[in-house]
N, C-alpha and C positions, 0 to 999 in steps of 0.2 A: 660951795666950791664948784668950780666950774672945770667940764671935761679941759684937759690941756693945761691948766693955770695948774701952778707951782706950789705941790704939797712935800712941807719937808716931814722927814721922821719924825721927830720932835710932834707934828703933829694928830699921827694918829696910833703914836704908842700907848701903850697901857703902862702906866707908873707905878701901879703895884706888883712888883717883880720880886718873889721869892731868891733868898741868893742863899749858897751856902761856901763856906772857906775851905782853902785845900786840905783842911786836916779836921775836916765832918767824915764820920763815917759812912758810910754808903748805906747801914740800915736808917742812918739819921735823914740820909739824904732820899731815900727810899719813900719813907714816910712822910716826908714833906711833897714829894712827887703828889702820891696818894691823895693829903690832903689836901692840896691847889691842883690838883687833876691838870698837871702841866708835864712833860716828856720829856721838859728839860733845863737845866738849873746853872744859872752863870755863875761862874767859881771867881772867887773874886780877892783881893787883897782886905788887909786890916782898913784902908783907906777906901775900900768900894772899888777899887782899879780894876779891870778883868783881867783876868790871867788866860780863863779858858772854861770850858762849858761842859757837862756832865748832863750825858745822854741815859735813854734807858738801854742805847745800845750798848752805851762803853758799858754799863751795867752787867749788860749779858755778854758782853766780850769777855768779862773780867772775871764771870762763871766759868766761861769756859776753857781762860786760862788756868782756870786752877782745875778742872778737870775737864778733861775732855771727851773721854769716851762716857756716855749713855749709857747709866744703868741705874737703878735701886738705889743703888750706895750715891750716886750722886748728889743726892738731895744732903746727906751730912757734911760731904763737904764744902756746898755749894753754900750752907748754912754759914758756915765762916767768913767765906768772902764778904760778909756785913759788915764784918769788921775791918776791913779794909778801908783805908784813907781814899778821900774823893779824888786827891791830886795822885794818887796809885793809879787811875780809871780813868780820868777826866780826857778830853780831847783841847792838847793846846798847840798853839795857841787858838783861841776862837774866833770865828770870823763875826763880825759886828758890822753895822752904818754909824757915820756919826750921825747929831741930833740934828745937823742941818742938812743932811741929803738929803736928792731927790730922792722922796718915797717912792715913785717907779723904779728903781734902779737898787732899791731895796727890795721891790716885790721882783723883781727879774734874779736876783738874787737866790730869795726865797724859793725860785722853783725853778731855777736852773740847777742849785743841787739838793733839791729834795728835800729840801728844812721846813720845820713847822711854826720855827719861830727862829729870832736873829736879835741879839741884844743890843739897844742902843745906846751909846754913851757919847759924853760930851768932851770938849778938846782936851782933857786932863783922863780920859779912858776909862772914866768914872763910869758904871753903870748907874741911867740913869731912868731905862725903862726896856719895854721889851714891843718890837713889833710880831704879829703873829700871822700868819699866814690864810685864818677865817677874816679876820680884817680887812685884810688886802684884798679877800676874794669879793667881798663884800663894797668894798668903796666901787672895786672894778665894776662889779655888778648893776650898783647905784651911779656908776655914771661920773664916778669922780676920778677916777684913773683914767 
């Protein structure tokens, strides 16, 4: 590929995309973080549809809504919040590209607010991969953005 010629999402997504459903628990969803060392998990319908995207922030917002003041005892209660439903936490709706956009306008995206990744799906909302934001920094770098 060449600087300026026309790379859509589609292709320089990553197709192994961890997902989890509105009504995973957030220690289930925690632990999937963990184990695909990823910060952020598209929440998705029975059919793969996105609904919305579960962050590790919403994670620690969702600490601190259930307690807020700082101390010792925080830790038992914060213990709880695992059980708490993804779609309790989740940030919706999610912002996404689809699988035929310009990948610049996905990577402008990407760090115009801050995201480390941005899910991509196809004209039915399906999730159907994930662009990431070392990717991107990386094609730019290589000469293909």
């Amino acid at each position: 590929m060449q600087c300026g010629e026309l790379i859509r999402a589609l292709e320089m997504m990553k197709t192994h995309v961890q997902r989890v459903s509105p009504d995973t628990k957030l220690t289930e969803a925690t632990d999937l973080m963990d184990l695909y060392q990823v910060s952020a998990l598209p929440v998705v319908s029975e059919t793969g549809t996105l609904i919305g995207i579960l962050t590790e922030r919403d994670i620690v917002a969702a600490l601190f809504t259930a307690e807020s003041a700082l101390s010792a005892e925080s830790f038992s209660v914060w213990r709880d919040v695992g059980q708490t439903l993804v779609q309790d936490a989740m940030t919706a709706p999610a912002l996404y590209v689809m699988e035929d956009s310009d990948v610049r306008a996905a990577v402008l995206l990407l760090l115009e607010r801050g995201l480390k990744r941005i899910p991509v799906v196809n004209a039915n909302t399906v999730v159907i991969g994930v662009l990431n934001r070392v990717d991107a920094l990386q094609a730019l770098f290589e000469g293909q953005l």
